[in-house]
N, CA, C and O atoms as CSV, one atom per row, in Angstrom:
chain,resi,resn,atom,element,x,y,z
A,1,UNK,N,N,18.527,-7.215,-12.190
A,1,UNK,CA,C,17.373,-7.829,-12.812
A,1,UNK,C,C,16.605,-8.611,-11.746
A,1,UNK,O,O,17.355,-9.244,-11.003
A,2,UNK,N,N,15.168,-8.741,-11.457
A,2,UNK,CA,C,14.674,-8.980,-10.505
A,2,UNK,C,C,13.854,-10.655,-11.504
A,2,UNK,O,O,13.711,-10.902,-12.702
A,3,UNK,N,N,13.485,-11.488,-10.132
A,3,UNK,CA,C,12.908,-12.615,-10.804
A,3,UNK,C,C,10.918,-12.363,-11.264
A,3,UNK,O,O,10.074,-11.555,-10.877
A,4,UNK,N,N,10.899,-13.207,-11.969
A,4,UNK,CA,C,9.086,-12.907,-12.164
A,4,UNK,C,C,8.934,-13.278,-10.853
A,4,UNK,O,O,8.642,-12.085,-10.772
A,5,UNK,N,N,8.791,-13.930,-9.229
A,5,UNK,CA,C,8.532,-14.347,-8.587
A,5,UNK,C,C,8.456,-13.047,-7.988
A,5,UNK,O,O,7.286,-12.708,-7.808
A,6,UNK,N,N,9.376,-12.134,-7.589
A,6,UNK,CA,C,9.994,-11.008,-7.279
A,6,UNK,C,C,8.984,-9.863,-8.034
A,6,UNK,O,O,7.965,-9.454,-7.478
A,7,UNK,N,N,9.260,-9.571,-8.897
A,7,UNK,CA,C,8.122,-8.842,-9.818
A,7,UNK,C,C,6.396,-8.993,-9.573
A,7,UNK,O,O,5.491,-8.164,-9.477
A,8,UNK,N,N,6.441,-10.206,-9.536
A,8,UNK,CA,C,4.906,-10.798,-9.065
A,8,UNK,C,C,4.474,-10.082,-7.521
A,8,UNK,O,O,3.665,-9.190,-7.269
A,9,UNK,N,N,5.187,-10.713,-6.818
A,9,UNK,CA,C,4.964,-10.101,-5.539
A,9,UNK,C,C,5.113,-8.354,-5.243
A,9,UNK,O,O,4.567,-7.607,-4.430
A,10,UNK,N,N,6.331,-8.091,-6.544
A,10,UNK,CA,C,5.982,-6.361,-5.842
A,10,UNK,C,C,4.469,-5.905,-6.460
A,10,UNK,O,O,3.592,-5.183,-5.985
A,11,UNK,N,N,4.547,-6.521,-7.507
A,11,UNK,CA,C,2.789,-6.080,-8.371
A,11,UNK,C,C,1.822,-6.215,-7.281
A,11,UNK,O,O,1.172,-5.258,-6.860
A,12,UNK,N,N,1.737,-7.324,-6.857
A,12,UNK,CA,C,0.507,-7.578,-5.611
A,12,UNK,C,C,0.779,-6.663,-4.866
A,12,UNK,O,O,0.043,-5.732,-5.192
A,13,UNK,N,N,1.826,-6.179,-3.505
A,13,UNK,CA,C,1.930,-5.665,-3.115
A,13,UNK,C,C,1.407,-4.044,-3.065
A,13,UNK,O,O,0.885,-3.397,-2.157
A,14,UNK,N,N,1.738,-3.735,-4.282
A,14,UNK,CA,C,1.376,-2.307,-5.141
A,14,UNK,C,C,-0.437,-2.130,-5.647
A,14,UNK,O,O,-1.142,-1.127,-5.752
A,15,UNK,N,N,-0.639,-3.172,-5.809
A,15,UNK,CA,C,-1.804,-3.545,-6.019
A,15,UNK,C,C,-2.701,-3.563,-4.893
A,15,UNK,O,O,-3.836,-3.135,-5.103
A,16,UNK,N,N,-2.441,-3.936,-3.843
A,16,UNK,CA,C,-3.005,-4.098,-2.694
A,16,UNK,C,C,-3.158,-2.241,-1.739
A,16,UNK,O,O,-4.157,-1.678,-1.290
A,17,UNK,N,N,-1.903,-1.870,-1.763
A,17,UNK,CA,C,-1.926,-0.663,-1.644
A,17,UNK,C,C,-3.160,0.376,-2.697
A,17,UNK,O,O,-3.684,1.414,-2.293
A,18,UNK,N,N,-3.278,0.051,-3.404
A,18,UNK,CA,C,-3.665,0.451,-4.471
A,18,UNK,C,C,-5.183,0.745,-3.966
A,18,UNK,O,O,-5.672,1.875,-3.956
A,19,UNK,N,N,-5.957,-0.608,-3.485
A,19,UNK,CA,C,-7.002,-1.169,-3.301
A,19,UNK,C,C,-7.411,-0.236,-1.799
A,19,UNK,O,O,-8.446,0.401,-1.603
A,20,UNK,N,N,-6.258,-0.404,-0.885
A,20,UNK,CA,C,-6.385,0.366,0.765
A,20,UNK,C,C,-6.763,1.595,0.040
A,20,UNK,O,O,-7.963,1.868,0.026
A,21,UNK,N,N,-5.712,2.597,-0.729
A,21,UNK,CA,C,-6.486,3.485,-0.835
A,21,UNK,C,C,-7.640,4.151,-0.768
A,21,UNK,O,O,-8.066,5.088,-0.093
A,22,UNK,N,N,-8.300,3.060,-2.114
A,22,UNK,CA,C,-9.890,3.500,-2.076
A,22,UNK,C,C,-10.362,3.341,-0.983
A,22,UNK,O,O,-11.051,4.212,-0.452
A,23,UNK,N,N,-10.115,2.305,-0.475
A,23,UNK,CA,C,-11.241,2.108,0.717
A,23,UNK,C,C,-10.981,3.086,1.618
A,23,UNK,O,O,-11.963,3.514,2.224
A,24,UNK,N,N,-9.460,3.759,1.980
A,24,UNK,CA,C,-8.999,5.008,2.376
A,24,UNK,C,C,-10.624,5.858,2.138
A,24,UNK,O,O,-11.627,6.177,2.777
A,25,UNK,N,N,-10.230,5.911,1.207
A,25,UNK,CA,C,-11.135,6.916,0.525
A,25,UNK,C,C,-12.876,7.359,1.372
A,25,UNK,O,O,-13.738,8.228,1.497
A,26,UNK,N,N,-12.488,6.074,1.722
A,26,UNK,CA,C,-14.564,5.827,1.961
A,26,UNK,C,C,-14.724,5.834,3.211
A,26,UNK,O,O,-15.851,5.977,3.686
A,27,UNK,N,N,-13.508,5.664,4.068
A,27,UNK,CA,C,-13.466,6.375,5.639
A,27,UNK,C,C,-13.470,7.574,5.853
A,27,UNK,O,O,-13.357,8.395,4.943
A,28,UNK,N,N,-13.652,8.006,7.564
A,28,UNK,CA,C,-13.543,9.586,7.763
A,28,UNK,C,C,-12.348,9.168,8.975
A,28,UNK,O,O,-12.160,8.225,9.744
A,29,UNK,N,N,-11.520,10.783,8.558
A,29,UNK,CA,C,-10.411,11.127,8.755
A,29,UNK,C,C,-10.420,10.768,10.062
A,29,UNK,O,O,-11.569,10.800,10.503
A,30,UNK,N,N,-9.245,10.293,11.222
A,30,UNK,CA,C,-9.529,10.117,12.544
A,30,UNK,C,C,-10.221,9.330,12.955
A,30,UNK,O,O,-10.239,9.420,14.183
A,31,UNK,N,N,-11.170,8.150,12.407
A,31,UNK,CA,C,-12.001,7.153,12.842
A,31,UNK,C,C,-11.083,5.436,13.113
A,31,UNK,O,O,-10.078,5.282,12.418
A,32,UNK,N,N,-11.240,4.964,13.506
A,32,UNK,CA,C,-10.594,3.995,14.098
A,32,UNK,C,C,-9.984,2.792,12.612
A,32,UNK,O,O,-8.930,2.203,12.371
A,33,UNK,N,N,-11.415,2.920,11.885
A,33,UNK,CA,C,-11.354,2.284,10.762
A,33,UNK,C,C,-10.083,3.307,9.544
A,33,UNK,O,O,-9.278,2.667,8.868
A,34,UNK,N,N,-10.114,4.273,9.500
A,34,UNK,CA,C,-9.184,5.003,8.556
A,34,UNK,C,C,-8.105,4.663,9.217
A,34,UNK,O,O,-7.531,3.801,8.551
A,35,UNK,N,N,-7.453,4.923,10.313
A,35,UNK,CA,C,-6.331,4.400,11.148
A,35,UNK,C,C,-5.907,3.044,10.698
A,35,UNK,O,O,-4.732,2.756,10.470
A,36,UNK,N,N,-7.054,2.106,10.562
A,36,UNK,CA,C,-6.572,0.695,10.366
A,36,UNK,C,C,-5.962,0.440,9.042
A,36,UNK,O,O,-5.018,-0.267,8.688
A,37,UNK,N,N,-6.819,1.262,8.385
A,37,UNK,CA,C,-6.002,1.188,6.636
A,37,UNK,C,C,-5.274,2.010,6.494
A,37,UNK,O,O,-4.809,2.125,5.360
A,38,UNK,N,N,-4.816,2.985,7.577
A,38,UNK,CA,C,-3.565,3.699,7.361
A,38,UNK,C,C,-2.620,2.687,7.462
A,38,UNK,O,O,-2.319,2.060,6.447
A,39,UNK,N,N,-2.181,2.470,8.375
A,39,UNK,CA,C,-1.727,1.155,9.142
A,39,UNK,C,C,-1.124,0.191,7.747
A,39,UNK,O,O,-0.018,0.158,7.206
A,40,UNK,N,N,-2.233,-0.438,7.516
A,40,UNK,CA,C,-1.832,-1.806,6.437
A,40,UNK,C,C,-1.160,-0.936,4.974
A,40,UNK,O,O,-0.452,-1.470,4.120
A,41,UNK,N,N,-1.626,0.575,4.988
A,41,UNK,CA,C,-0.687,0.971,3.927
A,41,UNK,C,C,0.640,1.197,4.424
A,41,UNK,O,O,1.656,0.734,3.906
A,42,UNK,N,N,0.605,1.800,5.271
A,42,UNK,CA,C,2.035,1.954,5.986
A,42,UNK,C,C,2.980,0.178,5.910
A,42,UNK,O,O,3.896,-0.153,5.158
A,43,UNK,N,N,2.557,-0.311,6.572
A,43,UNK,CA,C,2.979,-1.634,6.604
A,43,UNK,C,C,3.665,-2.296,5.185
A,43,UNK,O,O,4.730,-2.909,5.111
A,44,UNK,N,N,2.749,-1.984,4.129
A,44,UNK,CA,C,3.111,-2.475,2.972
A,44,UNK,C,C,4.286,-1.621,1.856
A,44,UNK,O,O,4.838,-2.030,0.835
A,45,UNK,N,N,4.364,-0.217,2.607
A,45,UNK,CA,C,5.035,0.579,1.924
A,45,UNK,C,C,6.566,0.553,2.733
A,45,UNK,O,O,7.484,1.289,2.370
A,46,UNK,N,N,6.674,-0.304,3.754
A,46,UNK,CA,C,7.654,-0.857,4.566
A,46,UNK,C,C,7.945,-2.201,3.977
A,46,UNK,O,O,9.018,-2.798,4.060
A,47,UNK,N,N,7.025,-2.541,3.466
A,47,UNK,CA,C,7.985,-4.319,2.620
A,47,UNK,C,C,8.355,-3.872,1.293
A,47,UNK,O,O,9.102,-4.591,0.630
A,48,UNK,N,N,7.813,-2.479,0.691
A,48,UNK,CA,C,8.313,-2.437,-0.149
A,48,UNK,C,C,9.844,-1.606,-0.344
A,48,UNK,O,O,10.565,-1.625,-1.342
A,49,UNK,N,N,10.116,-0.727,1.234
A,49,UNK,CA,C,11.543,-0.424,0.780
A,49,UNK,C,C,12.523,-1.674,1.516
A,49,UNK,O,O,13.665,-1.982,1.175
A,50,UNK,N,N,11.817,-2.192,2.467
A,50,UNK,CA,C,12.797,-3.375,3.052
A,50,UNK,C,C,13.590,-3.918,1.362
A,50,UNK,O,O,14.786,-4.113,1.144
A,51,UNK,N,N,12.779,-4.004,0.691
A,51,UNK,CA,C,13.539,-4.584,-0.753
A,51,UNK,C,C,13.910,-4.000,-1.821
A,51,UNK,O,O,13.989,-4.374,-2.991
A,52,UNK,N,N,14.235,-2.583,-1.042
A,52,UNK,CA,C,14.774,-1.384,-2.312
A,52,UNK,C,C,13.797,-0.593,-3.297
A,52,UNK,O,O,14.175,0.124,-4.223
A,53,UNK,N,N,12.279,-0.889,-2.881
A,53,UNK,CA,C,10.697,-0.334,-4.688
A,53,UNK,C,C,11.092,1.131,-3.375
A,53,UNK,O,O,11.621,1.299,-2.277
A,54,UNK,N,N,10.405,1.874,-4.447
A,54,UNK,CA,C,9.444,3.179,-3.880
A,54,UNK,C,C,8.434,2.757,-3.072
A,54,UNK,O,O,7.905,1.654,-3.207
A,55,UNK,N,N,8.027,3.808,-1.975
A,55,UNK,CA,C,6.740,3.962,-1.126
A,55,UNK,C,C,5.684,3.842,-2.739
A,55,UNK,O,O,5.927,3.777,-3.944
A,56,UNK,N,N,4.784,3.857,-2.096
A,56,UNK,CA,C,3.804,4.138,-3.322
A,56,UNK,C,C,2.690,4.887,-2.393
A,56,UNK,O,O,2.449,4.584,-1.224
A,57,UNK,N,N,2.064,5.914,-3.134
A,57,UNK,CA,C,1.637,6.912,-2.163
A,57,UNK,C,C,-0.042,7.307,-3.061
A,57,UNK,O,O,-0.158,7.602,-4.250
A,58,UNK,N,N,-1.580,7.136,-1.641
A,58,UNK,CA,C,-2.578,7.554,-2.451
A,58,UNK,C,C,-2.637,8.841,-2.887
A,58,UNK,O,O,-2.323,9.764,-2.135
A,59,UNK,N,N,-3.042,9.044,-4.135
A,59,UNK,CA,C,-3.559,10.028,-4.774
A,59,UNK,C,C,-4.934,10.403,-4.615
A,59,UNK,O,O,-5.881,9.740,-5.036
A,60,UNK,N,N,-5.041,11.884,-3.767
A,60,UNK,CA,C,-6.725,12.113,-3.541
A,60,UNK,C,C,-7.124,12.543,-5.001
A,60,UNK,O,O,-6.579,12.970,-6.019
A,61,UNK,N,N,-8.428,12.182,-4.524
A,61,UNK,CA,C,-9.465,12.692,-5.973
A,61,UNK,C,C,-10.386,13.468,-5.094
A,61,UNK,O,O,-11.345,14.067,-5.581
């Protein structure tokens, strides 16, 4: 059983990923800027197994 403190923070976390995506979205492939929000998704999908969640992964549209 995980704490609301714990819960809270994976929500943000997931949430935040969530958010890189889009903006994913609105870069072009190979540009310095898509790299950078590769990056901070990568990063965040690393705090989330450091503590046992799933990657969480964008979905293209």
């Amino acid at each position: 059983m995980t704490s609301f403190n714990e819960t809270a923070i994976i929500s943000y976390v997931e949430s935040r990923i969530q958010e890189y995506c889009k903006e994913l979205e609105k870069t072009t492939s190979g540009s310095l800027d898509h790299d950078i929000v590769l990056g901070k998704i990568e990063a965040y999908n690393e705090f989330l197994e450091q503590f046992g969640y799933d990657r969480v992964h964008c979905t293209l549209k």
